[in-house]
C-alpha positions as semicolon CSV with decimal commas, in nm:
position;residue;x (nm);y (nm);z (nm)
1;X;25,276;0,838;10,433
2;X;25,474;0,917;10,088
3;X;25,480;0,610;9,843
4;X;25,710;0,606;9,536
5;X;25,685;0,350;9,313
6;X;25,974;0,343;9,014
7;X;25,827;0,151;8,676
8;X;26,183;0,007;8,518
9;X;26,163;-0,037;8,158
10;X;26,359;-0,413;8,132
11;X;26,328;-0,633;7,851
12;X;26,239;-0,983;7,925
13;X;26,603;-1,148;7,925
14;X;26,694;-0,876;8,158
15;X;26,515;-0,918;8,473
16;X;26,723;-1,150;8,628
17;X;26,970;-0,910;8,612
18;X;26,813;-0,630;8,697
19;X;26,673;-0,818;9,026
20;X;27,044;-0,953;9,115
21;X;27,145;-0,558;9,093
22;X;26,837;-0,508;9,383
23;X;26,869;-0,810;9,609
24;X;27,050;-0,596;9,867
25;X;26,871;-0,291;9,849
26;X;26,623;-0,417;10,141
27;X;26,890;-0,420;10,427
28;X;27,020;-0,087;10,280
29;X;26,709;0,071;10,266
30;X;26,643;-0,019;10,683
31;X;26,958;0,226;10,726
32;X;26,758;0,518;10,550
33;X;26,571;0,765;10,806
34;X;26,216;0,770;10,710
35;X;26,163;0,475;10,513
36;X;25,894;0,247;10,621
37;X;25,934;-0,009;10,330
38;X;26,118;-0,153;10,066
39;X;26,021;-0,354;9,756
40;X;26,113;-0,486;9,417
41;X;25,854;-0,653;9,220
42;X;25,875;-0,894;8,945
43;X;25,599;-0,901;8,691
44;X;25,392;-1,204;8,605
45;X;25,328;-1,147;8,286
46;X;25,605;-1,069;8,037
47;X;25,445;-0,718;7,873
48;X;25,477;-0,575;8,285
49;X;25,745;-0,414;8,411
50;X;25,948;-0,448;8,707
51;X;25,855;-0,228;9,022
52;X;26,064;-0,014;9,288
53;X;25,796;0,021;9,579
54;X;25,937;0,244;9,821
55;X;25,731;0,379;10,106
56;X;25,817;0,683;10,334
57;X;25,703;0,902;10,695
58;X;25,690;1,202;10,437
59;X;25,781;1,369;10,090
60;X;26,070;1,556;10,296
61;X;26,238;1,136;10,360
62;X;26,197;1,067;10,032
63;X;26,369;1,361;9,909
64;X;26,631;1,375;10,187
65;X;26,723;1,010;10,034
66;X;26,735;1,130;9,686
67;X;26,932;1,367;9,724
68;X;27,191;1,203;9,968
69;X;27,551;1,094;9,901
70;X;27,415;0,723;10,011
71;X;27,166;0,764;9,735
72;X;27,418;0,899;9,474
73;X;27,671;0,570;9,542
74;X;27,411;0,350;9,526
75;X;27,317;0,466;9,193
76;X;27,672;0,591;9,057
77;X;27,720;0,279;8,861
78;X;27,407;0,287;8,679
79;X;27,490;0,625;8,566
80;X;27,803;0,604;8,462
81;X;27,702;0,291;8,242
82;X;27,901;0,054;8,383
83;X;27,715;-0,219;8,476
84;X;27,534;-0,248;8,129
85;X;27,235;-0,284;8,255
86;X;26,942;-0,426;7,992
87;X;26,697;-0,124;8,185
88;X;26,603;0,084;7,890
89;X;26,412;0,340;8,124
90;X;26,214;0,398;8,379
91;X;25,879;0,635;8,486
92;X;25,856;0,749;8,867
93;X;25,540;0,794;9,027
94;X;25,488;0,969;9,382
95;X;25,166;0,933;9,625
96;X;25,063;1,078;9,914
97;X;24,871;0,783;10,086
98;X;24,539;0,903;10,203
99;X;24,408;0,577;10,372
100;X;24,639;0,290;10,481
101;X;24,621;0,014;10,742
């Protein structure tokens, strides 16, 4: 198993809209060969930031995803700067899981 987990950089007033931008990604993200799970996660505490949690069969999913057309549209707007967005970054980090359930 391949776990991703994308750290966005969101200022406090932003989150909401931030989440609203991910509240459909779950459905989406049962269409996508190899993934196993899907989630966005809200800190607690205000310094935190909010979490992508993506888990995959393999590396070769994830990357298939990444670098498909369905992964470019979903992402088009946020790079073209459209949306205005309050995320002021983000940091990816990639695991191979050892032990899982």
């Amino acid at each position: 198993m391949y776990v991703v987990m994308n750290e966005l950089h969101v200022p406090v007033d932003g989150r909401e809209n931030v989440a609203n931008r991910f509240a459909e990604s779950n459905k989406k993200m049962e269409q996508v060969p190899g993934c196993l799970d899907f989630m966005f996660l809200s800190p607690e505490e205000d310094e935190n930031f909010q979490i992508v949690l993506t888990k995959w069969k393999t590396k070769e999913d994830y990357e298939n995803w990444i670098n498909s057309d369905a992964f470019k549209h979903a992402h088009k707007k946020r790079r073209d700067n459209l949306d205005k967005s309050p995320t002021s970054g983000n940091k990816i980090y990639a695991y191979e899981a050892i032990h899982h359930l």
